[in-house]
C-alpha positions, 0 to 999 in steps of 0.5 A, spaced: 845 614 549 851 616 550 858 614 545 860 609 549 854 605 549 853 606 542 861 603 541 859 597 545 853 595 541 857 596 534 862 591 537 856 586 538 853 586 532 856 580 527 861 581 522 856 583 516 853 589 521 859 592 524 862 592 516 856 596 514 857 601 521 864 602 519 862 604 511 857 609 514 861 612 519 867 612 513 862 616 509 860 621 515 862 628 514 864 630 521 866 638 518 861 643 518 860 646 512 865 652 511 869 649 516 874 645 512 881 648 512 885 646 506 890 641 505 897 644 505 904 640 505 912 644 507 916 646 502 923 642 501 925 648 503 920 649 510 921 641 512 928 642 511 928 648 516 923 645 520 928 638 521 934 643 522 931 646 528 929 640 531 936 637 530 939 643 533 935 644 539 935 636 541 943 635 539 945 632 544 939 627 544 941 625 537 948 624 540 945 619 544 941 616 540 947 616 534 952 612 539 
């Protein structure tokens, strides 16, 4: 059965069903083991750069919008 078809038959189901396939799915852990990767957050700094750059290498996209 290919995704698809499971999809379709999830979106039959009553209501009742379908909020238990949600909680099973909400539940999965669709990483393999040893393949997660940490979740990291940009330094004030990194983000400040980051947005810089962005603003530089658009200026005049910016511009436009400002207007």
């Amino acid at each position: 059965m290919s995704a698809l078809e499971v999809i379709e038959r999830i979106k039959a189901l009553p209501p009742k069903e379908k909020a238990l396939v949600v909680e099973f799915v909400h539940q999965l852990d669709t990483q393999p083991s040893g393949s997660r990767k940490e979740l990291r957050f940009a330094t004030d700094e990194q983000a400040k750069a980051a947005g810089n750059k962005v603003l530089k290498q658009h200026s005049e996209v910016f511009r436009k919008l400002a207007q």
